[in-house]
N, C-alpha and C positions, 0 to 999 in steps of 0.2 A: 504494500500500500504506500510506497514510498513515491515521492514526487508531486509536485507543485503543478495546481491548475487554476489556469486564468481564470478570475472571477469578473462577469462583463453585467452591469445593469440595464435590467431589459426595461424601459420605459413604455408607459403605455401606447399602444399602437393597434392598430387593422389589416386583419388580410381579407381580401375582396375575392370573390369569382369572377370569371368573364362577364358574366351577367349584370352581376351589379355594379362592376366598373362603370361600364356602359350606361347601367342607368342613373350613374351618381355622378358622372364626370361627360356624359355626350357619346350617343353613337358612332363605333369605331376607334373611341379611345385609349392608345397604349400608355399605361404608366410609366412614367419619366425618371429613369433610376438617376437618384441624388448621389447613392455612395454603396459600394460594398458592405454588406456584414461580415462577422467572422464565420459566421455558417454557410461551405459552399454553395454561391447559386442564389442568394439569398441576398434582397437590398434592400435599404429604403430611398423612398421617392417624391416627387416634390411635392405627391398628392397629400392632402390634408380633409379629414372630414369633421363634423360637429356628432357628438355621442348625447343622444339627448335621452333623460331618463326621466322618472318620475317629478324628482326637487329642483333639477338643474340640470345644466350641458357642459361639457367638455370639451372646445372649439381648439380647431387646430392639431386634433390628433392622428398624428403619423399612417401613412400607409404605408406597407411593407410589401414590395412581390418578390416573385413572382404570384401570378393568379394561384388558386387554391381550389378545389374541389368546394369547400364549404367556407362561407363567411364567417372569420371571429372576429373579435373583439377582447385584446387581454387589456386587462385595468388593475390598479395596486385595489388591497382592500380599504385603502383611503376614499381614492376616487369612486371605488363603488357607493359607500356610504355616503359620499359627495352629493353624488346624483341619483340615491335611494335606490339603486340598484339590491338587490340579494346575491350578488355571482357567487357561486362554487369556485373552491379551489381543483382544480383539475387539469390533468396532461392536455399540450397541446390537440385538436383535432375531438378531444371526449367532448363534446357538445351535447348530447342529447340531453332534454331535461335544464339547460343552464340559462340564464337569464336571458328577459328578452332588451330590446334596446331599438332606438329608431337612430337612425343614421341619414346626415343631411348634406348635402355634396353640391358643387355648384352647378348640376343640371338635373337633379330631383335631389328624392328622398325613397328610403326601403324602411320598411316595417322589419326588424329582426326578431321572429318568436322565441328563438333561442341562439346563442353562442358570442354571450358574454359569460368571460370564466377571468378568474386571478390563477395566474397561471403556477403550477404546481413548481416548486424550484428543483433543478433538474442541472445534472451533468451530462455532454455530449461528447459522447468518445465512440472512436474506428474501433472496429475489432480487436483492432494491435494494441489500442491506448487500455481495451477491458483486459486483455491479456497482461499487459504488463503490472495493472492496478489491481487483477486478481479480482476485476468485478467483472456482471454479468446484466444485459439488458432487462430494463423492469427491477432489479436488484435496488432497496431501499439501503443507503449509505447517510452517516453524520459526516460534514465539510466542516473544516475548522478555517476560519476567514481569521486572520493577525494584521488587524489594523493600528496605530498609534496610541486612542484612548478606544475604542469599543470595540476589540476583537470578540468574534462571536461563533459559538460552533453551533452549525444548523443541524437540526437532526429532517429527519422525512424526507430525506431528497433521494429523486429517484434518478436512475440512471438510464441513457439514454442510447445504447448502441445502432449504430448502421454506419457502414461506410462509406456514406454520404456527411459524415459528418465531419467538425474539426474539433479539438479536446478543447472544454470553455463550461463552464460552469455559467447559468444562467440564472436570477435573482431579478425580483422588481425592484421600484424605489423604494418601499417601507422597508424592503428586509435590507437594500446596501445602506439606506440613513442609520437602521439599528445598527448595523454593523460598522457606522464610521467610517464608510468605505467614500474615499475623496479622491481615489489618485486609481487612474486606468492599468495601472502596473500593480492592482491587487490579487492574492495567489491563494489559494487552499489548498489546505492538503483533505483525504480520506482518512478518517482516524478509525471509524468501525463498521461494520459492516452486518448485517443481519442474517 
């Protein structure tokens, strides 16, 4: 279980389908990749929509493509409480059952019945990175985050194998503010394993 893995804050963001691209942004619309993520294949874009929920909205939140099979919505559990949302915390893509949300774009709007989630905290590693860590996909691990004043060890995070991926630990805002986490060169290690 030895070796250090980058810890990245996933801020709140949207993945769209072709579909609702389309209806939220103008027919025939390709999203405008802004920058690279650290997850191959993976970006964000210049697109922005409004997350509107029971209390309040959410203006300006990020979309991420590529297109997706199914539209989400991840939010911290601040933001949900924000805007009177109930999200589940759940793996990316587990939708079923999770909150709903209307989404507001500059050439409509879509009704969302479900797939707003607070996304579960989660390591993404190749085969080789579960091999050499001695973990295994779905495998529940504690991360030990060592920051300046609030190092913090997370426990429930799940692990994420396919080799589509790149090794990077993933965390929202609430859980990097707990953790003190300021500086993009922050690392965990795996301390136990289930």
């Amino acid at each position: 279980m030895e070796g250090k893995i980058l810890v990245e804050i996933s801020a709140r963001h949207i993945h769209l389908t072709d579909e609702h691209i389309e209806t939220l942004f103008g027919k025939g619309h390709i999203l405008t990749k802004k920058k690279e993520l650290s997850q191959p294949g993976e970006f964000a874009c210049e697109e922005r929509l409004t997350v509107v929920g029971p209390k309040r909205e959410l203006t300006g939140v990020s979309v991420l493509g590529p297109a997706r099979a199914a539209s989400q919505v991840e939010i911290s559990a601040t933001d949900a409480r924000s805007i009177g949302i109930s999200a589940p915390v759940r793996e990316s893509a587990d939708l079923e059952g999770s909150a709903p949300c209307k989404l507001i774009g500059p050439a409509g709007e879509i009704q969302l019945d479900e797939g707003v989630i607070i996304a579960k905290r989660h390591i993404h590693m190749t085969p080789e990175d579960a091999e050499k860590f001695g973990a295994e996909n779905k495998q529940i691990v504690q991360a030990a985050v060592k920051t300046q004043d609030r190092s913090l060890i997370f426990d429930d995070v799940v692990v994420r194998v396919s080799p589509k991926y790149a090794l990077t630990m993933h965390i929202d805002t609430d859980e990097g503010n707990a953790a003190g986490i300021t500086s993009p060169e922050t690392y965990c290690t795996i301390i136990k394993k289930d």
